[in-house]
C-alpha positions in Angstrom: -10.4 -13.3 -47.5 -9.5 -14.4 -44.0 -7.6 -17.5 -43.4 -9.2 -20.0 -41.3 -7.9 -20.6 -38.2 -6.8 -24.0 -36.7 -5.9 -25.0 -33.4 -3.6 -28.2 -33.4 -3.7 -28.9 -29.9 -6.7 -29.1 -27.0 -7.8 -31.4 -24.5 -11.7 -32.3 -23.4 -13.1 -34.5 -21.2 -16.4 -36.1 -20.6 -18.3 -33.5 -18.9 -18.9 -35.6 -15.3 -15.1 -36.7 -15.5 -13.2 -33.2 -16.6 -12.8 -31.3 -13.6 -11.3 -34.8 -11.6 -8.9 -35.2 -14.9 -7.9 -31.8 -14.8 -6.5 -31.5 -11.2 -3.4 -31.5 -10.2 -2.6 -32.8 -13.9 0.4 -31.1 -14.1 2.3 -30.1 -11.0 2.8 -26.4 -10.4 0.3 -25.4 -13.3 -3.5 -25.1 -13.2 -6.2 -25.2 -15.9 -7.5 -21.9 -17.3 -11.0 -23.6 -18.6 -12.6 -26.1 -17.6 -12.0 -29.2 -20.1 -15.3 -29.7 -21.6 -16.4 -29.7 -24.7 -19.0 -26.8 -24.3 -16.1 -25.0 -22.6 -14.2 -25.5 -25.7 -16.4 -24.6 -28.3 -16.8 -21.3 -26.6 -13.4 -20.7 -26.2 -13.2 -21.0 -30.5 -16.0 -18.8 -30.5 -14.5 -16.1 -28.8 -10.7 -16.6 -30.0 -11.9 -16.8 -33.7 -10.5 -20.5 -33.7 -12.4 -21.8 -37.0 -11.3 -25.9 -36.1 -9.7 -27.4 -33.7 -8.1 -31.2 -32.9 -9.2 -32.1 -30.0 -7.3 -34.9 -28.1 -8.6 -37.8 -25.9 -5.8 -39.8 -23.6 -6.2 -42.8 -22.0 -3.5 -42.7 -19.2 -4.2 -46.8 -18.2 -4.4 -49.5 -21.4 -8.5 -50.5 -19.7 -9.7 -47.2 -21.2 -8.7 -46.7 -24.5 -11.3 -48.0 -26.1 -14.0 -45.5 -24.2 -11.5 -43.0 -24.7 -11.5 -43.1 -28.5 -15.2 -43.9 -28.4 -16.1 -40.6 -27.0 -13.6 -38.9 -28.7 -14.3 -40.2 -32.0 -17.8 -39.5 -31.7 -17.1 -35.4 -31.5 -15.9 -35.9 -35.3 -17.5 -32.7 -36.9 -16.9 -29.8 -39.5 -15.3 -28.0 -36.1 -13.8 -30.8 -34.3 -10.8 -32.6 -35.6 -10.9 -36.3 -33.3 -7.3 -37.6 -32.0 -7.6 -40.8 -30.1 -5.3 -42.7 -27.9 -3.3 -45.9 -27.7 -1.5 -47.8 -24.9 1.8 -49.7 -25.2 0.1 -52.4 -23.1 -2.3 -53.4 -25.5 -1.3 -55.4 -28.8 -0.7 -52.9 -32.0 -3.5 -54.8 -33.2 -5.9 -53.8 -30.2 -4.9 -50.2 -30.5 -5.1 -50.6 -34.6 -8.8 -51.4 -34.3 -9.8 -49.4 -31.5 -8.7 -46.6 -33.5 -9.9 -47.6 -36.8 -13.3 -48.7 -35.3 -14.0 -45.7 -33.7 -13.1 -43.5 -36.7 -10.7 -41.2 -35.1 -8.2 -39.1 -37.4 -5.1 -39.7 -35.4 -3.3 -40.1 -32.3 -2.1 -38.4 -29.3 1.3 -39.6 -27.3 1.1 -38.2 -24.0 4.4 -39.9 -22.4 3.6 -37.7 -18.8 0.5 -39.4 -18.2 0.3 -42.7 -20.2 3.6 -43.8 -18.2 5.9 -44.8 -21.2 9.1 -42.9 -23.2 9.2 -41.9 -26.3 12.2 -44.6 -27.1 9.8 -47.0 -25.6 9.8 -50.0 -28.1 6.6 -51.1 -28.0 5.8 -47.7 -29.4 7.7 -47.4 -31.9 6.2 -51.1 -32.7 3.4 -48.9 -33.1 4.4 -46.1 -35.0 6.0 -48.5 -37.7 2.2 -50.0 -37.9 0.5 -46.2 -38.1 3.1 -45.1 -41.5 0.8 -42.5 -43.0 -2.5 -43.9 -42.0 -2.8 -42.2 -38.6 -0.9 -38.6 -38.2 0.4 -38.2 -35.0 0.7 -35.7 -32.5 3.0 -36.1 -29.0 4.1 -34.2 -26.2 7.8 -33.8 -26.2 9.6 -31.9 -23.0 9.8 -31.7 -19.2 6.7 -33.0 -17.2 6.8 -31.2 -13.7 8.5 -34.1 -11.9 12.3 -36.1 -12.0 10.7 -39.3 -13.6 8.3 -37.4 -16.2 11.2 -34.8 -17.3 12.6 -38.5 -18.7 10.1 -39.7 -20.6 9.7 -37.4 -23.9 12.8 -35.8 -24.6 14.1 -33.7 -27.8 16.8 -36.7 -28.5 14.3 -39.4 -28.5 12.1 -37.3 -30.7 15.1 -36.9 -33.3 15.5 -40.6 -33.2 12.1 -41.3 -34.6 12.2 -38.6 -36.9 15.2 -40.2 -38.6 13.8 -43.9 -37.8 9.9 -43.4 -39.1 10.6 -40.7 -42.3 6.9 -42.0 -43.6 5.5 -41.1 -39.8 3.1 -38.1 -40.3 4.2 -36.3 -37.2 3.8 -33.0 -34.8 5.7 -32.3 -32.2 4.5 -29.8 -29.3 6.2 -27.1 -27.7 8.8 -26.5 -30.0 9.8 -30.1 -29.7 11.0 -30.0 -26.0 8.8 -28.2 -23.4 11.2 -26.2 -21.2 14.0 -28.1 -22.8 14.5 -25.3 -26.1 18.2 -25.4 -26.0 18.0 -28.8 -27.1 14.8 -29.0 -29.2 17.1 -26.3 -30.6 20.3 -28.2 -30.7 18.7 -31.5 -31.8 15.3 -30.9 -33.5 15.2 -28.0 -35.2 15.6 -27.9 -38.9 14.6 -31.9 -39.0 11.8 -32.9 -41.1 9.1 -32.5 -38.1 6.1 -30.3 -37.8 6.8 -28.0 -34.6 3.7 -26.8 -32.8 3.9 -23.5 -30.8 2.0 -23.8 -27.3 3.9 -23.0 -24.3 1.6 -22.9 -21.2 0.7 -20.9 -19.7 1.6 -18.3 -22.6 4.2 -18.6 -25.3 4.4 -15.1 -24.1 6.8 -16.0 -21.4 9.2 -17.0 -24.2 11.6 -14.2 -26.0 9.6 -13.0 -28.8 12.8 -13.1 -30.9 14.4 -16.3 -29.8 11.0 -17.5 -30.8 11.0 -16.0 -34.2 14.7 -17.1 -34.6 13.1 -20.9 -34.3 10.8 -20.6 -36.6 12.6 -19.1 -39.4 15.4 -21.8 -38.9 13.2 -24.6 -38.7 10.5 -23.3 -41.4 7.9 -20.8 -40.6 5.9 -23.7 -43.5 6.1 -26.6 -40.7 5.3 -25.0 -37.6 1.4 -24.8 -36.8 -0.5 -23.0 -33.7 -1.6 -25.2 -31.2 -3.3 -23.3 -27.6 -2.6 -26.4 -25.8 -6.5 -25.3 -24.3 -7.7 -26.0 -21.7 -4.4 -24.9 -20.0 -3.7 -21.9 -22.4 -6.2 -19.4 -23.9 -6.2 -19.5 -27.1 -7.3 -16.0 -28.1 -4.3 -14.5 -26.1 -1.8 -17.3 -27.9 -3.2 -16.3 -31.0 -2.4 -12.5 -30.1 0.8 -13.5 -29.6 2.2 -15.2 -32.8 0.4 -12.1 -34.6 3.0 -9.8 -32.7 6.0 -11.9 -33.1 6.8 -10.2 -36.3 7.0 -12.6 -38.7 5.3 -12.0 -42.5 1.6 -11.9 -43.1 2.4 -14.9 -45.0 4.1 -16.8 -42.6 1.6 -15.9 -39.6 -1.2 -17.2 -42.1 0.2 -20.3 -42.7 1.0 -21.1 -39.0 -2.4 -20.2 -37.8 -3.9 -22.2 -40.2 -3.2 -23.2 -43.6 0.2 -25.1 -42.4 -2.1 -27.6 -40.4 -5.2 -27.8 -42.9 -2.3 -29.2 -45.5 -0.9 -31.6 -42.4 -4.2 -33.0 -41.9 -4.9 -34.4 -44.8 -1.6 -35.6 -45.4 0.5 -32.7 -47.9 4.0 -32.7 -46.8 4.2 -29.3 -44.6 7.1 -28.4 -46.3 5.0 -27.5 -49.8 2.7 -25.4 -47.5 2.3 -21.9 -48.6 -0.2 -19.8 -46.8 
């Protein structure tokens, strides 16, 4: 019987707004897809992707609330809704606006929302989430000085160790361009890893790769495409090939995050 596949990590937009959100979003890289939810759904379809979290950000505090409305209302056997917050809003603004709208968790996205990880208003926040809203956050470089500042492997291993209740996935190998220290610093904590690397984890060594997930725990890393910026049918392709056990590349393409999402300690996953 074929293990479902999950996607932990993709972006959509409203359709009139996704093309304007998507350019020039991250400098130096361009969109594979086009950001829509249509877009999306076909991209599962044709990469086998059974269920997928898909993310909505606010980058300014005035749209989190339509943010999580629209992204709350794509909840569905397919679609796995993770809404926003802002550190200019109260925790109890953000705490309602995500609870009101029904989202399952939350997206950091430190690049674009304009705060650091270390940031304590956030952490204000993740103290008030505990394990009622899982959360997923961008960790590593951000195409610019001032970005490649705000999400770094050390302030990810400082929550880690401050929120041990916190529910929490950490992209890219915990440091996007920065794997010598999400190696140093991040690997082997208790943190789910997620594995996109845009434009293709393929660009990374296939064995330094496996070397990172069999140190950290092939049972808390989980597959994420990062679409639209990544396709996830050739990301998929990829972890297959990496040479890791049937077992492991099950549980990392799928039965890892199923357990995540509804709140099993990854580290009693077995796929």
């Amino acid at each position: 019987m074929r293990t479902p596949v999950l996607d932990a990590h993709t972006h959509v937009w409203p359709d009139h707004i996704a093309a304007r959100a998507l350019a020039g979003r991250v400098p130096g890289m361009d969109a594979s897809f086009d950001g829509t939810v249509a877009g999306l759904r076909a991209a599962m379809d044709r990469s086998g992707v059974d269920r997928a979290v898909v993310m909505g950000i606010a980058d300014h505090a005035r749209h989190v609330h339509r943010t999580n409305e629209f992204i709350g209302g794509l909840r569905s056997e397919r679609l796995v809704p993770f809404g926003t917050v802002h550190p200019e809003l109260s925790v109890e603004e953000n705490l309602d606006s995500l609870r009101r709208h029904h989202v399952h968790g939350v997206k950091l996205h430190p690049l674009f929302q304009g705060f650091s990880l270390d940031d304590r208003r956030i952490w204000a926040l993740l103290e008030a989430f505990d394990d009622e809203f899982p959360v997923i956050t961008h960790v590593g470089k951000g195409g610019t000085p001032e970005t490649d500042r705000r999400a770094t492997p050390a302030m990810l291993a400082d929550i880690v160790r401050t929120f041990p209740r916190l529910r929490l996935v950490a992209c890219h190998f915990g440091g996007f361009h920065r794997l010598d220290e999400a190696e140093e610093q991040v690997v082997g904590l208790p943190v789910v890893l997620e594995t996109s690397w845009p434009p293709t984890l393929a660009g990374l060594d296939a064995a330094r790769v496996r070397e990172v997930i069999r140190r950290h725990g092939a049972d808390r890393i989980v597959f994420g495409s990062d679409w639209p910026m990544s396709d996830p049918a050739t990301e998929i392709e990829v972890l297959r090939n990496l040479g890791l056990t049937e077992q492991e590349t099950a549980g990392i393409l799928g039965g890892n995050l199923a357990r995540w999402l509804v709140g099993a300690d990854a580290a009693e996953v077995t796929a």
